[in-house]
C-alpha positions in Angstrom: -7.6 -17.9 41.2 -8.5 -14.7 42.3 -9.3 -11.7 40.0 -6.0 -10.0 40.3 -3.9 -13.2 39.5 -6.2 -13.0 36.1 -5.7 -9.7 35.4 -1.6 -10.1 35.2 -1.8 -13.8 33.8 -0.4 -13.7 30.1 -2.8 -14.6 27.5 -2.3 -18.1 26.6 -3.4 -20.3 23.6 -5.3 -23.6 23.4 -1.4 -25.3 24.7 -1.1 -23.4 27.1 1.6 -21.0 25.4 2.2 -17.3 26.4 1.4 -15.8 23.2 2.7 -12.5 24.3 5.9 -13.8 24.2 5.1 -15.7 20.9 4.2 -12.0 19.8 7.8 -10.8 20.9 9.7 -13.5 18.9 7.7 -13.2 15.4 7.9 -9.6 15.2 11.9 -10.3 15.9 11.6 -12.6 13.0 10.3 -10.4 11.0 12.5 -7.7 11.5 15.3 -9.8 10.7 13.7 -11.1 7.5 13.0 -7.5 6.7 17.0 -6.5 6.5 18.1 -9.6 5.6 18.0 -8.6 1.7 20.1 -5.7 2.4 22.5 -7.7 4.7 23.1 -9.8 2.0 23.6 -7.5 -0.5 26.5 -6.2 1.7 28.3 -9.0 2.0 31.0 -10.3 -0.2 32.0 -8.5 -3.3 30.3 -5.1 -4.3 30.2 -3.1 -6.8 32.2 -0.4 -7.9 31.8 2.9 -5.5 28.8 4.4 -6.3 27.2 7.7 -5.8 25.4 7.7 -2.0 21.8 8.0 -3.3 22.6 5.6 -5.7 23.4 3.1 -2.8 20.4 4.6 -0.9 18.0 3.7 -3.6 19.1 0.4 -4.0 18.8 0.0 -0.2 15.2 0.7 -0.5 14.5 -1.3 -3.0 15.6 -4.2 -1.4 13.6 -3.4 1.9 10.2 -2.6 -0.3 11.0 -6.3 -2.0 11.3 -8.0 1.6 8.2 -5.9 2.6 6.4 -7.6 -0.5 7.8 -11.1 0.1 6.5 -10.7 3.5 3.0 -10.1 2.8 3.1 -13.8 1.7 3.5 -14.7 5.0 1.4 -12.2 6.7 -1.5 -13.0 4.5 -1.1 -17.1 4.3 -3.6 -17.2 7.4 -1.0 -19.2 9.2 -2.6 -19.2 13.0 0.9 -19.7 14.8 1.9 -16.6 13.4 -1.8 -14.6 13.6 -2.7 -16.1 17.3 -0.6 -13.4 18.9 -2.2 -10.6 17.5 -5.5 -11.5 15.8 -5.5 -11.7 12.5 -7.5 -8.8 12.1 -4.9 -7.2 13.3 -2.7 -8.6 11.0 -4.7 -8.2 7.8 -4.7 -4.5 8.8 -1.3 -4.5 9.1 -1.0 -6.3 5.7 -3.0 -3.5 4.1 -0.7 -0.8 5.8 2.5 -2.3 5.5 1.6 -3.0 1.2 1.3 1.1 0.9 4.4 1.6 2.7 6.3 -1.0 0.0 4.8 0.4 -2.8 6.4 3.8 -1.5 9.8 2.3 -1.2 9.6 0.5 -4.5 8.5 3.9 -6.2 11.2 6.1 -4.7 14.0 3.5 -6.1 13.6 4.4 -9.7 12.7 7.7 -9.2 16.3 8.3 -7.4 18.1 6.3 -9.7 16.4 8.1 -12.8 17.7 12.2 -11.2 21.1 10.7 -10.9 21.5 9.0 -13.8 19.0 9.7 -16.8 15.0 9.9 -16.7 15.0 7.6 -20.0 15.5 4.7 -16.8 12.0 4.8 -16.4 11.3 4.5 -19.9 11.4 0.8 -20.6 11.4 0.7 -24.3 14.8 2.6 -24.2 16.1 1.3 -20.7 16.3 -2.5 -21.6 15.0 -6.0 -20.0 15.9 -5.3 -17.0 14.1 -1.5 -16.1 11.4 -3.2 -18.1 10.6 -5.9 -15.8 11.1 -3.3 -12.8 8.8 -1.4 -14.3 6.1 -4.0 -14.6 6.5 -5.0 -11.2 6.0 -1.1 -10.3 2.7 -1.6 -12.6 1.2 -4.5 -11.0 1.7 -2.8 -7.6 0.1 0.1 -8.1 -2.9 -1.6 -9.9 -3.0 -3.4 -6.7 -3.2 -1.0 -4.2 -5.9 0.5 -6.8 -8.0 -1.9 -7.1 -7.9 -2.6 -3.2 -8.5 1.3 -1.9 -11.3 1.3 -4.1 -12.8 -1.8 -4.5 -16.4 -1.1 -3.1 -16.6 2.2 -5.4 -15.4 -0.2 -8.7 -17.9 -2.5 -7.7 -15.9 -5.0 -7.7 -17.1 -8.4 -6.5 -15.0 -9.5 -3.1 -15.0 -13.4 -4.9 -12.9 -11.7 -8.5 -11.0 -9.4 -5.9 -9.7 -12.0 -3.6 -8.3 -14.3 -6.5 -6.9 -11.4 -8.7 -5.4 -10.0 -5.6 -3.2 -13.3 -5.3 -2.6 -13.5 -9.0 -1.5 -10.3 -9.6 0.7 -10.3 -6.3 2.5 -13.7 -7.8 3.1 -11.7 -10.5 4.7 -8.5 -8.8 7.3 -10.8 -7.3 8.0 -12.7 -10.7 8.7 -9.2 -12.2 10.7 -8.3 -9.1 12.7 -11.4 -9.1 13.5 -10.9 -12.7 14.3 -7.5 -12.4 17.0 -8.2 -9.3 18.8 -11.3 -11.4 18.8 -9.1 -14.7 20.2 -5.8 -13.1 21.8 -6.9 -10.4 25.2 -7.1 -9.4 24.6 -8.0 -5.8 24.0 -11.4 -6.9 27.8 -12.2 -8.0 28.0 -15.2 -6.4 26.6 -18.6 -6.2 25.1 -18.5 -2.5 23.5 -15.0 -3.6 21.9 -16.6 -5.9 20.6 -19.3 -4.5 19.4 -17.2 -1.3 17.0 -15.1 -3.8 16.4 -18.2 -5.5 15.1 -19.9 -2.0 12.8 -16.5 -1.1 10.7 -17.4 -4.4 10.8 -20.7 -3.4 9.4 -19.5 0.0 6.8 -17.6 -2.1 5.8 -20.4 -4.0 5.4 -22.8 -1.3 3.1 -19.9 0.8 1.1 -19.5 -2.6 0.7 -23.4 -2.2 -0.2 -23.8 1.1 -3.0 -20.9 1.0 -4.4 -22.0 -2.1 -4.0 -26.0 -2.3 -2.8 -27.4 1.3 -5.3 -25.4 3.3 -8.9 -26.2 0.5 -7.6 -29.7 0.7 -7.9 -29.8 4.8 -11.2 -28.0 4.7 -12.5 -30.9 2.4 -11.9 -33.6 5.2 -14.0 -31.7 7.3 -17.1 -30.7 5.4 -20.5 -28.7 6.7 -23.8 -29.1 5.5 -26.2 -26.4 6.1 -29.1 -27.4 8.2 -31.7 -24.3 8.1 -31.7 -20.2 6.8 -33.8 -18.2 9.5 -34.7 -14.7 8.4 -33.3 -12.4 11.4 -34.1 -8.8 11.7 -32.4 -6.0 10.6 -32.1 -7.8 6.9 -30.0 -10.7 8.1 -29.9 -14.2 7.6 -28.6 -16.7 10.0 -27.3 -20.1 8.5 -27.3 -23.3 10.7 -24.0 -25.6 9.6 -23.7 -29.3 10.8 -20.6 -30.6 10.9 -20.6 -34.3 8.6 -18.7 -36.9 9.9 -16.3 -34.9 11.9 -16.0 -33.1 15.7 -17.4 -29.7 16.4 -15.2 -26.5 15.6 -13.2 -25.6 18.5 -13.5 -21.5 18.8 -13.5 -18.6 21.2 -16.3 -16.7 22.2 -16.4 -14.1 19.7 -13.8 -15.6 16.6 -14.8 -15.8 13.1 -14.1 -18.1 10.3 -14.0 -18.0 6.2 -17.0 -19.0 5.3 -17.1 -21.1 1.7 -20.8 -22.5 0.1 -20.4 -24.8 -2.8 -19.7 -28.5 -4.1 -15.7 -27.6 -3.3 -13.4 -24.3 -1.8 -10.8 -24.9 -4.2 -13.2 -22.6 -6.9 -16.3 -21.1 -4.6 -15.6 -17.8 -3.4 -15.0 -17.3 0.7 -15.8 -15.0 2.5 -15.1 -14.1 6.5 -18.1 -13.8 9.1 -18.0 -13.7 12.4 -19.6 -16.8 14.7 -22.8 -16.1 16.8 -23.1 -19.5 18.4 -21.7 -20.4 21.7 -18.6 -22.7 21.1 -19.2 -25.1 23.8 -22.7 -26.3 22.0 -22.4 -30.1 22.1 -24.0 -30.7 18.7 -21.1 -28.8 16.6 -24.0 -26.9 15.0 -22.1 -23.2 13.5 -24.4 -19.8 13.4 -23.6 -17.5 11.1 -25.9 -14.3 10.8 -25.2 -12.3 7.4 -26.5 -9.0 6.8 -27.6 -8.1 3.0 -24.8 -5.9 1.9 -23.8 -6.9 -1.7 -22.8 -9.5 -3.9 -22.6 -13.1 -1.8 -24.7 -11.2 0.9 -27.8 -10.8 -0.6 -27.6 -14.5 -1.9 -27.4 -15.8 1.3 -31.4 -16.1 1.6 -31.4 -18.1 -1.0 -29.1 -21.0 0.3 -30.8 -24.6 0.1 -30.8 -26.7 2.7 -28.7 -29.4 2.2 -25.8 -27.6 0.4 -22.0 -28.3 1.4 -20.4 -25.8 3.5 -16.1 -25.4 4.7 -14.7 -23.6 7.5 -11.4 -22.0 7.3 -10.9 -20.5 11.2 -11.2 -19.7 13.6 -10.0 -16.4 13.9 -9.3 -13.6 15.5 -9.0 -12.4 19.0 -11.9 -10.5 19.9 -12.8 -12.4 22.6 -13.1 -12.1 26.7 -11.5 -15.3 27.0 -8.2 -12.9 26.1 -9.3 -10.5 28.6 -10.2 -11.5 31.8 -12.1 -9.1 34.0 -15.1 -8.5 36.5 -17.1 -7.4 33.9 -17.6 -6.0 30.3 -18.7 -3.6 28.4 -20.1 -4.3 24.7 -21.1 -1.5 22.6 -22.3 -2.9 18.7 -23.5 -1.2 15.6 -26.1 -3.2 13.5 -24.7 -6.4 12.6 -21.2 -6.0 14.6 -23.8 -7.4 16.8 -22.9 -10.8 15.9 -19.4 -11.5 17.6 -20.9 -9.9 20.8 -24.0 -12.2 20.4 -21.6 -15.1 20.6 -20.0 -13.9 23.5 -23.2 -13.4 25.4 -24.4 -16.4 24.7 -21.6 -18.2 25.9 -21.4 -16.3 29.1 -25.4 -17.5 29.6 -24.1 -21.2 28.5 -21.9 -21.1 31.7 -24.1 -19.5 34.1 -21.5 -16.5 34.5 -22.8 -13.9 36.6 -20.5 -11.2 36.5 -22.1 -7.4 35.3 -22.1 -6.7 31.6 -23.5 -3.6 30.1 -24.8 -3.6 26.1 -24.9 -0.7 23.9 -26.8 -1.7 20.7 -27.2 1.2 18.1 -29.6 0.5 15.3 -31.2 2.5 12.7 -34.5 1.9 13.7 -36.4 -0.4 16.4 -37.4 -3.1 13.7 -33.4 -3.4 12.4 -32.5 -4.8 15.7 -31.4 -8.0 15.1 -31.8 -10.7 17.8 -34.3 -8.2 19.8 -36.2 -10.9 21.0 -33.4 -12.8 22.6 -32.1 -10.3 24.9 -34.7 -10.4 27.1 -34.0 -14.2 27.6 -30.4 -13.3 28.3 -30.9 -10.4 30.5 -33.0 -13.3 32.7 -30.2 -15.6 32.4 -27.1 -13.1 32.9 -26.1 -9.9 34.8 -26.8 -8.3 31.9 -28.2 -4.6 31.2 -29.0 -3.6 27.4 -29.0 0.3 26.5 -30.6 0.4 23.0 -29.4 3.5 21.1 -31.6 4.8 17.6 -30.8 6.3 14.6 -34.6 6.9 14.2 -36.8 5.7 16.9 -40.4 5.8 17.3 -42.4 8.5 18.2 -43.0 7.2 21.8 -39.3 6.0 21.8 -38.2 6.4 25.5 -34.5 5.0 25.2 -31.6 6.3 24.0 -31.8 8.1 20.6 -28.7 9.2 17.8 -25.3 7.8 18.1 -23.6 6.6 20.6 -21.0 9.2 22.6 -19.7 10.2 25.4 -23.1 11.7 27.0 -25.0 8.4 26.3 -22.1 6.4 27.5 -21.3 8.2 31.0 -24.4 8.1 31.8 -24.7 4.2 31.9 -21.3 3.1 32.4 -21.0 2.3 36.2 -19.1 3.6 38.7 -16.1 1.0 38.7 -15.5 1.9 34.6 -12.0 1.6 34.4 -11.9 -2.2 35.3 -14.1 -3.2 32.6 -13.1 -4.5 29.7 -14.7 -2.8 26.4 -15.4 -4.7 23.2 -16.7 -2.6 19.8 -17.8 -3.8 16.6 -19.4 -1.9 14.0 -19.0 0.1 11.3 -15.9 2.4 11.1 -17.2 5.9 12.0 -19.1 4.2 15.2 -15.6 2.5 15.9 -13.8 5.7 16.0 -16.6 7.9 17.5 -17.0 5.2 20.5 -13.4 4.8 20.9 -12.9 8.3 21.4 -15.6 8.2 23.4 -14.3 6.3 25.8 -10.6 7.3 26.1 -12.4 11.0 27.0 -14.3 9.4 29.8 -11.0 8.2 31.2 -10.9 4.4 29.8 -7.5 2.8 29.4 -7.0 2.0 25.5 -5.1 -1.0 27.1 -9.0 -2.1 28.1 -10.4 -1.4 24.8 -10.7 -3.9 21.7 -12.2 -3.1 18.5 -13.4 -5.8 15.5 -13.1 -4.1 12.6 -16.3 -4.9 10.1 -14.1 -5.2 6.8 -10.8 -6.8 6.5 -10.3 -6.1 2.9 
C-alpha cells in the first residue's frame, strides 16, 4: 500500500473497526443522553405555568445532572467508548466537562432563589428537599476543590482517587433525592422509574470500575522481575506476566499501574509503557520518575512482588498515524512513551527518518542516554539534545525548545511529518506553538499530557 493510501486510510482498531466513525456515533450518544433528562421532563403532564426563568433554571439543572451522570461513564475506563479518542483525551474532557456542571448546577438555585426568595438556599428554612440540593451543591464544589488543587493540598493521588469516587456517589445520591423530593416532573410512574434506572446505570458503572474490572486484573497477575536505577532519578520496573499471554499494546500506550498482594485496596497509578509490544517474553517496562508519594517508593520495590495491569491506553501512538516519518520532541521523563515507540520502530527494522528533540535539565538527567546511540545505529534516527544547564563545553542545543531550535533541524519536507510531544505542560504548549508558527498542521500534531488528574 502505498504512502498516500495510508495517509487517507481511517484509523482502525485491533478488529479492524473505523474508529472515526465509532468516534461519530458515541458523541451522538452522548448528546442524546445529555437532553434526554430535559426531554423527559417535557413530556406528559407539567406543572402549572411558571415564570420563564423559573423553567430556564430547571432546564439547567437537569442538563448539569445528565453532565454529572455522564462522568460515570466517561470516567469507567470503558476502552470501546475511550478507543476513539484516547483516553487521555477523555479524562481531560472529564475534568472540563465536571466545571461546566458544577456551573449549571450553581446557577439553578441561584435563579430560583431572585425569583422566589433567597431563604431557598438556606436549607434549615427551605425544607428536605433544598437541603438535599444543597448538599449535592456541597459535595461538588468540594470536588472540583480538592481536584484543582490537589498537588498544593498535598494530597496523596492513592486518598484522592478513592474520595474522588466516594464523594461523586454521593453528589448523585443528594441529586437523586433532591429531584424525587421537589419534583413535579416525576408525576408519573414511567418518570419514575426512568430516573430510577439512571442511578441504576450509576451503580452498575460504580461496580464495574471498582469490582468487575480488580476482579479481571486478578486472573492476570505480574510479578516484578528487577528495579534498574535510570538516570535522570528514574526507576524502571521489569513485570513478568504469571501464567498468562503478554499484554497486547501500541507503541506508545500506557496502563494503570497497581503494586500489592490485590488492586481491589492498593493504590493505582497510570505510567506510560517503554518496552516494545511485540517482545515475545511478555516482559512490561515501566520507567518512573521520583516525583512524590508512590514515586519515590518505587526504588524500593522487592523483587518478587505482585503486580496488575489495567490498559492499555491511550492513543499516542504512530500506529494511529501513519507517515514517512516523525518527529518526537520530549521533556524529561515524557521520554518514556517515545522510548517505546523507538524501540519498536528498531524491533521492526523500520527505516524511515525520525528526528528527536530531548530537553533535559542537565546532561546527567538524560534518561536512557546510553541507548540512543544503539538506536541511532539501528534506525534512521537523528537526536537533538536540548539543556536547561549544559556543561561548560556543551556544544548542542542549550535552553528550551522553540521555534529557532526547531527550524533549524526540522527538514525540509516538515509538513508531512507527523509530531509527537510529551512533557511537562509549559514545554507542551511552548512546543506546540512552536510548531503551528513554523507552518505545521495541528491535524499532524499529538500531544500526551504528563498528568491526567
Amino acid at each position: 500500500m502505498s504512502w498516500a493510501a495510508q495517509n487517507i486510510a481511517p484509523s482502525r482498531d485491533r478488529r479492524g473497526q473505523p474508529l472515526l466513525r465509532r468516534g461519530f456515533i458515541w458523541v451522538a450518544v452522548y448528546l442524546v443522553l445529555l437532553v434526554l433528562p430535559l426531554v423527559v421532563a417535557a413530556v406528559g403532564e407539567r406543572p402549572p405555568a411558571r415564570a420563564f426563568w423559573v423553567e430556564f433554571s430547571v432546564a439547567l439543572g437537569f442538563v448539569g445532572l445528565a453532565m454529572m451522570v455522564l462522568q460515570f461513564v466517561v470516567s469507567a475506563r470503558i476502552r470501546t467508548f475511550t478507543a476513539p479518542f484516547g483516553i487521555d483525551v477523555v479524562l481531560q474532557y472529564h475534568r472540563q466537562i465536571g466545571l461546566v456542571a458544577i456551573v449549571f448546577v450553581l446557577v439553578h438555585p441561584l435563579i430560583l432563589a431572585a425569583e422566589r426568595s433567597w431563604s431557598l438556599l438556606n436549607p434549615l428554612e427551605a425544607g428536605w428537599p433544598q437541603a438535599a440540593g444543597m448538599l449535592a451543591i456541597a459535595g461538588l464544589l468540594v470536588q472540583a476543590g480538592v481536584t484543582l488543587w490537589r498537588a498544593q493540598l498535598r494530597i496523596p493521588y492513592g486518598y484522592w482517587h478513592l474520595s474522588h469516587a466516594a464523594i461523586a456517589v454521593a453528589i448523585l445520591a443528594f441529586s437523586y433525592a433532591h429531584i424525587v423530593l421537589a419534583g413535579p416532573y416525576l408525576d408519573t410512574t414511567w418518570k419514575a422509574w426512568l430516573w430510577a434506572a439512571m442511578a441504576g446505570a450509576v451503580i452498575v458503572l460504580v461496580i464495574y470500575a471498582r469490582v468487575i474490572k480488580p476482579v479481571r486484573m486478578l486472573r492476570y497477575p505480574y510479578r516484578v522481575a528487577a528495579v534498574h536505577e535510570e538516570r535522570g532519578k528514574s526507576w524502571t520496573l521489569e513485570l513478568e506476566p504469571e501464567g498468562h499471554e503478554r499484554l497486547h499494546f501500541r507503541p506508545g500506550q500506557f496502563a494503570w499501574l497497581t503494586l500489592g498482594r490485590n488492586p481491589f485496596l492498593s493504590e493505582e497509578h497510570p505510567f506510560s509503557l517503554a518496552s516494545p509490544p511485540r517482545d515475545e517474553s511478555g516482559t512490561l517496562h515501566f520507567t518512573i520518575k521520583e516525583a512524590g508519594d508512590f514515586t519515590t517508593r518505587v526504588k524500593d520495590t522487592p523483587v518478587g512482588t505482585r503486580a496488575y495491569i489495567d490498559g492499555p491506553y491511550g492513543a499516542f501512538t504512530f500506529e494511529r498515524f501513519p507517515a514517512p516519518g516523525y518527529v518526537f520532541l520530549a521533556g524529561g521523563i515524557g521520554i518514556t512513551p517515545i522510548m517505546s515507540m523507538l524501540r519498536s520502530l528498531a524491533a521492526d527494522g523500520d527505516q524511515r527518518p525520525l528526528l528527536l528533540f530531548n530537553a533535559n535539565p542537565t546532561w546527567e538527567d538524560v534518561t536512557y542516554r546510553e541507548e540512543f546511540d544503539e538506536l541511532q545505529q539501528q534506525l534512521n534516527l537523528q537526536v537533538v539534545h536540548v539543556l536547561e544547564k549544559p556543561p561548560e563545553d556543551w556544544q548542542g542545543e542549550s535552553g528550551f525548545v522553540n521555534a529557532d531550535i526547531l527550524d533549524r533541524h526540522l527538514p525540509g519536507n516538515r509538513q508531512v511529518y507527523q509530531y509527537f510531544i510529551c512533557g511537562p505542560p509549559p514545554m507542551l504548549e511552548a512546543v506546540r506553538e512552536g510548531l503551528l508558527d513554523l507552518g505545521i498542521p495541528l491535524s499532524q500534531i499529538q500531544i500526551e499530557e504528563f498528568v491526567l488528574a
